[in-house]
C-alpha positions as CSV (number, residue, x, y, z in Angstrom):
1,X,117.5,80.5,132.4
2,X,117.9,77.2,130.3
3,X,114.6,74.4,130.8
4,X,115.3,71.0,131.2
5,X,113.4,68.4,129.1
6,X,113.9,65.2,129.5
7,X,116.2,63.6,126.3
8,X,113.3,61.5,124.8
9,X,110.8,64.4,125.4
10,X,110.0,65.9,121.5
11,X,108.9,69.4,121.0
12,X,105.2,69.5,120.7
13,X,104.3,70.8,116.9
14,X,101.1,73.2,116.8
15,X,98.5,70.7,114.5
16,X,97.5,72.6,111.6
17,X,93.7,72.2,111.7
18,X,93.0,75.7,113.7
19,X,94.9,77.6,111.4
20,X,92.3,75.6,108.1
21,X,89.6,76.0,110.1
22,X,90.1,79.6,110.4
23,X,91.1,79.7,106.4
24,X,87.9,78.1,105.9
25,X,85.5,80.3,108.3
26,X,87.1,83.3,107.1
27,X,87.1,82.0,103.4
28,X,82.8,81.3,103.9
29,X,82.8,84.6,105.6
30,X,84.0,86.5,102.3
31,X,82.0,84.0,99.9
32,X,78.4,84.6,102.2
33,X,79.6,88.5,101.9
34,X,80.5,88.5,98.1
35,X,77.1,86.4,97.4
36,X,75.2,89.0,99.4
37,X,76.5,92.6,97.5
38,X,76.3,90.1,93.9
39,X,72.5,89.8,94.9
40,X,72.1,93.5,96.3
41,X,73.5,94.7,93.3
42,X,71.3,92.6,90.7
43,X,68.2,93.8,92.7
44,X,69.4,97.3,92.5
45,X,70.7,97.1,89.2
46,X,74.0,98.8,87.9
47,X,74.4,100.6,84.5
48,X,72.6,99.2,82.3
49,X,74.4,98.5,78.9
50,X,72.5,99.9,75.5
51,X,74.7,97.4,73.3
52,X,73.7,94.6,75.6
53,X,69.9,94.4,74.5
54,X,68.7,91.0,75.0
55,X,64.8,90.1,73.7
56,X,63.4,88.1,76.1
57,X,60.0,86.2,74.6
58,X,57.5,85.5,77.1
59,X,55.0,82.6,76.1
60,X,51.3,83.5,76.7
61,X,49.7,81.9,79.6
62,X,53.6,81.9,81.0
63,X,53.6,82.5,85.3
64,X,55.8,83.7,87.1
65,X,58.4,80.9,87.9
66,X,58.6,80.1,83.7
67,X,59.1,84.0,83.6
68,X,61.7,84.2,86.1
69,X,63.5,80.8,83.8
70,X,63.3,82.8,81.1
71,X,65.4,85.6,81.8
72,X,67.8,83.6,83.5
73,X,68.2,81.6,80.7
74,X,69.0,84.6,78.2
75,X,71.1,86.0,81.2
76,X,69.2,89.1,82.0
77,X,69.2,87.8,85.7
78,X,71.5,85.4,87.5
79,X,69.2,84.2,90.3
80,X,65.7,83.3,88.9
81,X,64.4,81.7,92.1
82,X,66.0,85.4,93.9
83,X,63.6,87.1,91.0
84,X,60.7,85.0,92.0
85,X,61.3,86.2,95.6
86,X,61.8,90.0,94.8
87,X,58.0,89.7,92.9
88,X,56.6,88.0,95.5
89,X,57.4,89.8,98.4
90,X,58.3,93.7,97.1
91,X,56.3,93.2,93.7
92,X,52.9,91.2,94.5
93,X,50.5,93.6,92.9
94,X,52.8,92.9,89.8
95,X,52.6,89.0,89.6
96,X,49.1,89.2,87.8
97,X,50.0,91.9,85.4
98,X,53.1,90.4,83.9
99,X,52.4,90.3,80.1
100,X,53.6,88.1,77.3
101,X,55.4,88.9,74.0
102,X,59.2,89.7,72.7
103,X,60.4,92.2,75.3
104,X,63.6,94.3,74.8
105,X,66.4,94.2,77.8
106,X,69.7,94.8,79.2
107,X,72.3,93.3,81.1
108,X,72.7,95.7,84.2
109,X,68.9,96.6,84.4
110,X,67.4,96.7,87.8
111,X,64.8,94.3,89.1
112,X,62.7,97.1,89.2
113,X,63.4,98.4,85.7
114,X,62.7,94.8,84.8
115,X,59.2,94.4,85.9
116,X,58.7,97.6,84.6
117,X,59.2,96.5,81.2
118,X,57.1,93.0,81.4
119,X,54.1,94.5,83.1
120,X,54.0,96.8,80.2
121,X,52.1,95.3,76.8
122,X,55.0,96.1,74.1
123,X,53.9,94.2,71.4
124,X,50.9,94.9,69.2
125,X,48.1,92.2,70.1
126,X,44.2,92.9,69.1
127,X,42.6,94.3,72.1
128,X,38.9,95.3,73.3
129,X,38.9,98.3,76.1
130,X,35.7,97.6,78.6
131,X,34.6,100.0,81.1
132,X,33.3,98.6,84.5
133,X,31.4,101.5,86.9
134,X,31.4,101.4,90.5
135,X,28.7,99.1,91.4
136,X,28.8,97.1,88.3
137,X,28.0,93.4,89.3
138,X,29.9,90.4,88.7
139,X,27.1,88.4,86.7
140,X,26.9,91.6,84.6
141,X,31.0,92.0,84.4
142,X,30.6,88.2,83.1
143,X,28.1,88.8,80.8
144,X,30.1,92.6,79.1
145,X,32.6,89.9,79.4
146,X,30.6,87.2,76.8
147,X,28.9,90.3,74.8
148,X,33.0,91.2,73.7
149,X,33.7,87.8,72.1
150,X,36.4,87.0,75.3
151,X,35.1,84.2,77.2
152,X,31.8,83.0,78.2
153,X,29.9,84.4,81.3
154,X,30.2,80.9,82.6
155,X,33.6,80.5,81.8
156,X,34.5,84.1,83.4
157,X,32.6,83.5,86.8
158,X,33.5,79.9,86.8
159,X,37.7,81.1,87.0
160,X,36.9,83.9,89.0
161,X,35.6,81.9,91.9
162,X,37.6,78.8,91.2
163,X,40.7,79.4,90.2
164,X,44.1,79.7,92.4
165,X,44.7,83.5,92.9
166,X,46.7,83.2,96.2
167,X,49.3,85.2,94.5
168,X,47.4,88.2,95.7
169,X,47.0,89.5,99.5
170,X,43.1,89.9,99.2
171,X,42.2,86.4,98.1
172,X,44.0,84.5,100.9
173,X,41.5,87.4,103.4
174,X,38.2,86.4,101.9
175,X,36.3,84.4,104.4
176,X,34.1,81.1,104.0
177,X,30.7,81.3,103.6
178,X,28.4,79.2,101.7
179,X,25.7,81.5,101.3
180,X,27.0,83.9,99.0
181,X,26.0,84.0,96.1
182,X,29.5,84.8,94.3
183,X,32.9,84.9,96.0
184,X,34.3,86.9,93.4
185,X,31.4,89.5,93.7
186,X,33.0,92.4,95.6
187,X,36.6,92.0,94.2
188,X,36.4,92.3,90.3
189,X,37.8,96.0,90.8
190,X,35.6,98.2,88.5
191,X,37.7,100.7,86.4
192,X,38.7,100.6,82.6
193,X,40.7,97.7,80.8
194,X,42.0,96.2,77.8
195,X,42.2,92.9,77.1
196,X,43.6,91.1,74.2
197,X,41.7,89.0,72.2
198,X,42.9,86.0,71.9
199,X,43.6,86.1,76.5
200,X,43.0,83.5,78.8
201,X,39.8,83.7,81.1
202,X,42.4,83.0,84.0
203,X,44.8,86.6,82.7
204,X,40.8,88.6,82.2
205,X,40.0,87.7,85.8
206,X,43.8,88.3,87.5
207,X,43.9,91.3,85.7
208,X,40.4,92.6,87.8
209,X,42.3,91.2,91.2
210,X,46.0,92.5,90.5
211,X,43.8,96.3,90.7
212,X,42.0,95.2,94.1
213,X,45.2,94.2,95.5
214,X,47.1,97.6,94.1
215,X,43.7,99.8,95.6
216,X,43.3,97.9,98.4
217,X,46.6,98.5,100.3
218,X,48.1,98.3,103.8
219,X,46.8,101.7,105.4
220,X,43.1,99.9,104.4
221,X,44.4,96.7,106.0
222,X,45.3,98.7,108.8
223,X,42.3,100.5,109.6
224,X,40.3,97.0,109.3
225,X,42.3,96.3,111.9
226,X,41.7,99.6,113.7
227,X,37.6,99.4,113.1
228,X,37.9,95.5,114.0
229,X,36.5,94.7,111.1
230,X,37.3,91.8,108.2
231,X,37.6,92.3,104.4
232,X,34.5,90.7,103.9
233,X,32.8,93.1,106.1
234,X,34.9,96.2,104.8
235,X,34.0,95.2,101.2
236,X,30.1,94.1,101.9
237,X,29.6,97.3,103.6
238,X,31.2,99.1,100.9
239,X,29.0,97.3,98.1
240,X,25.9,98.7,100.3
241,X,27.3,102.3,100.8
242,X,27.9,102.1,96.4
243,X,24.3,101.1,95.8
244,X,23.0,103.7,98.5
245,X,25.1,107.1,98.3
246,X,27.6,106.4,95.8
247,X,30.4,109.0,96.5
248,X,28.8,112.1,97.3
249,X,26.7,110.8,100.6
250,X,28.7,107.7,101.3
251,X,30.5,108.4,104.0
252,X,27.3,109.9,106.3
253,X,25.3,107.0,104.7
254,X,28.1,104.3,105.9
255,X,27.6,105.7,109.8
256,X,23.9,105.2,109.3
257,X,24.9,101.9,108.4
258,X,27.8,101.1,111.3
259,X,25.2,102.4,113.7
260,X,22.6,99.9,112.6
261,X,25.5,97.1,112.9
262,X,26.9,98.5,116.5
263,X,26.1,96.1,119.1
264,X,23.4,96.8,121.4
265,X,21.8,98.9,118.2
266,X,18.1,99.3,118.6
267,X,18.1,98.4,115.0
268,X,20.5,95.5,114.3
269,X,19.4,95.2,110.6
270,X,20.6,97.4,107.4
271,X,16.7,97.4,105.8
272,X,18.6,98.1,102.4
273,X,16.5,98.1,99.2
274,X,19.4,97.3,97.7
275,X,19.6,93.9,98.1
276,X,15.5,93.0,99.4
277,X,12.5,95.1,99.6
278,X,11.3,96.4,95.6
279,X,9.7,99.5,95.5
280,X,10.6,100.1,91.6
281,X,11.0,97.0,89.1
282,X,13.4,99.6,87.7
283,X,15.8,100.0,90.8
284,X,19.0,97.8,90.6
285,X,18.0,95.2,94.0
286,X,20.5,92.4,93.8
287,X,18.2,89.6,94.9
288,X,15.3,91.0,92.3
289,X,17.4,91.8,89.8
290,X,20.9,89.5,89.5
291,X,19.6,86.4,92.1
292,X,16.4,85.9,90.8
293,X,17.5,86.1,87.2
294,X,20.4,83.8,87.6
295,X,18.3,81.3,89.4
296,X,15.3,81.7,86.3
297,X,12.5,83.6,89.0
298,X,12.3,85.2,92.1
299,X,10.7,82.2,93.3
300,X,13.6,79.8,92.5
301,X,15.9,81.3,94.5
302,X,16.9,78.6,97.5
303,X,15.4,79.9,100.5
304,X,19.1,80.3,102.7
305,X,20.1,82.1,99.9
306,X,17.5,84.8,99.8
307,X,17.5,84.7,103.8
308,X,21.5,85.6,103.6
309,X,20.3,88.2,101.7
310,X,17.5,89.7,102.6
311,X,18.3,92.9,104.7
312,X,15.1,93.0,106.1
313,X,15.0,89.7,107.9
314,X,18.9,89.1,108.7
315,X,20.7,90.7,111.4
316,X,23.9,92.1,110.7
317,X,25.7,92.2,107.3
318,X,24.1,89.9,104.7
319,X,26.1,87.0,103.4
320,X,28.2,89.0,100.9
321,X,29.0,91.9,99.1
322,X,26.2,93.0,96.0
323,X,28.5,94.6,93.7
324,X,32.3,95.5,93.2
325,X,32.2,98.8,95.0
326,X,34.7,101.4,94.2
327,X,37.7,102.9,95.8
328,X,35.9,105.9,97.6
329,X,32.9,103.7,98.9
330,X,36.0,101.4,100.0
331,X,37.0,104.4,101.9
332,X,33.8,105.5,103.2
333,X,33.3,102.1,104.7
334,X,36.5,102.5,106.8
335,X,35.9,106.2,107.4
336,X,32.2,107.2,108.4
337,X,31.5,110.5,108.6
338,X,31.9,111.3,112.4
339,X,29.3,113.5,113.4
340,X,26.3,111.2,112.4
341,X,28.4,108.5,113.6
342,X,28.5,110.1,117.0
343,X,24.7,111.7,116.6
344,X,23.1,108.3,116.4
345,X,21.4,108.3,113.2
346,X,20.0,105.1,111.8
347,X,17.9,105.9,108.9
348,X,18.2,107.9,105.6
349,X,15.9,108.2,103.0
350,X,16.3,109.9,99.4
351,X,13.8,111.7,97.3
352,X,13.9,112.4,93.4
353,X,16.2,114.8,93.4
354,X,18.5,113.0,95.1
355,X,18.7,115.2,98.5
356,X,19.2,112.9,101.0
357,X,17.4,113.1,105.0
358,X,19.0,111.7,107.7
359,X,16.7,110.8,110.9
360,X,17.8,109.2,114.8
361,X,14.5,108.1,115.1
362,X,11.2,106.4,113.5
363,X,9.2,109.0,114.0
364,X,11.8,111.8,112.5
365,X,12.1,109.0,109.8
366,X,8.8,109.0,108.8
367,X,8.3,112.9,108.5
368,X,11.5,112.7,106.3
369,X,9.5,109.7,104.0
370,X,6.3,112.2,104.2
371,X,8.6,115.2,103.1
372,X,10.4,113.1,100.2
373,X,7.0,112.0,98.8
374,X,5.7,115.5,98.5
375,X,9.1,116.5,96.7
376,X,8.4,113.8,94.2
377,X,4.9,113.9,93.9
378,X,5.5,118.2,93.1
379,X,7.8,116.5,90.2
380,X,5.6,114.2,89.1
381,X,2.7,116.3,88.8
């Protein structure tokens, strides 16, 4: 059947602009796709090419954004700011360990594979291998530090407490408080090191924090979470569990200790030689022995200072940690042993032999004193 249309009726024309507009969305669709696997595929790497070897050189003192430039720049990596990223997010525990010197390679290597490379010294640099014990303190890390010809004590504690470390997950957890005597005390992760030589104080000190952050990982976060507790707590309780039981007796000595800090505890203070009352001159007691001497005498030490610290007087947890405890008393902070958890025990004492005696009450706590004496006086005499 024929239409009629009028004679000065024209034929409508479809307008072009849907059909560019789809050209276009279609067009971004592919590009946002292409840019995607171009980016999966640098992070994941593809072959990488033996006759490509490109030498990167890494300036000392470099960070990460100058790194990332860098091997953009000789065309190791295509996205820099994408590299910066990957670190960040999938690689913190890396960002302090990045080293500097000429570093070999390839076009095709894996983001991975990259890291890999820079966080591994390559070149030959004069270096000086410390070891740090569990327990060791922060004025006495400074001062190994000083006694090796790398920095000054001063210098050392100074960075350590000072400087921008946000670049690691602990740092940006570590509460306020201006009663503690060091902020870094608790997180210069003992263990064995090298450093080189000629280092900056600000590399000695993130190279400490880069192995917190790699020790101290999400299951601990989790079970923070789990016991309701903070870092500062998990890592101040540890110091005291270190000093106390190291790792034999740490975990039944860390229920002691959470059943002194429940609430509604019949004895709300951890009484920790450790850090206040000196029965030996002799015996490592952070306010005797690391306070006092910082401060030039016992009796220089600024009264809110030694009450933040003085176990005997202060409810609760004292201001901050006294030493850098190590990965098991980390552990035993967040896991107490159960049964004495449950049994309500709140005192322990130790004799020279280094048995330990666990009692729920005063009375069962002072037989256990009476029995340890007679062990060590049977030694002694």
């Amino acid at each position: 059947m024929a239409v009629y249309r009028a004679p000065d009726q024209a034929p409508k024309k479809k307008s072009p602009l849907g059909k560019i507009l789809l050209i276009v969305l279609v067009l971004l669709i592919a590009l946002a796709g292409l840019a995607a696997w171009t980016i999966t595929g640098e992070i994941g790497g593809r072959s990488a090419d033996p006759d490509q070897e490109i030498t990167v050189t890494v300036e000392q003192g470099s960070g990460l954004s100058a790194i990332a430039d860098s091997l953009g720049q000789a065309g190791v990596i295509r996205y820099p700011a994408v590299f910066k990223l990957y670190v960040k997010t999938q690689q913190s525990q890396a960002a302090g360990s990045l080293q500097y010197g000429d570093f070999k390679l390839y076009k095709g290597m894996s983001y991975e594979e990259i890291i890999q490379v820079l966080t591994t010294q390559t070149v030959w640099v004069e270096s000086v291998r410390l070891t740090f014990p569990e327990g060791t303190t922060a004025l006495d890390i400074a001062q190994q530090m000083e006694e090796a010809g790398l920095c000054t004590a001063e210098e050392f504690l100074e960075t350590a407490d000072n400087g921008d470390f946000s670049q690691f997950t602990f740092w940006n957890k570590i509460e306020d408080n201006d009663l503690r005597f060091f902020k870094c005390e608790g997180y210069l992760f003992p263990d064995t090191y090298d450093f080189a030589v000629d280092g900056e104080v600000y590399d000695y000190v993130a190279t400490f924090y880069a192995r917190f952050d790699e020790q101290v990982n999400q299951e601990l976060y989790d079970r923070m979470d789990e016991m309701g507790m903070s870092l500062s707590d998990t890592i101040t309780l540890a110091s005291f569990v270190q000093e106390e039981a190291g790792n034999e007796e740490g975990a039944k000595v860390s229920a002691v200790f959470h059943n002194r800090l429940a609430e509604g505890s019949p004895y709300p203070r951890l009484e920790s030689n450790a850090s206040s009352y000196v029965q030996d001159p002799e015996d490592n007691n952070y306010l005797y022995n690391w306070i006092a001497g910082y401060y030039g005498g016992f009796e220089n030490i600024p009264p809110e200072k030694y009450a933040a610290y003085n176990t005997y007087s202060c409810e609760g947890l004292p201001a901050g940690p006294i030493s850098n405890p190590g990965f098991e008393a980390i552990k035993a902070a967040l896991w107490p042993d159960e049964e004495y958890l449950a049994g309500g025990y709140y005192f322990f004492v130790t004799d020279l032999t280094g048995k330990y005696y666990y009692g729920k009450t005063d009375a069962e706590h002072a037989a256990n004193i009476d029995e340890a004496w007679k062990v060590n006086a049977s030694l002694n005499g």
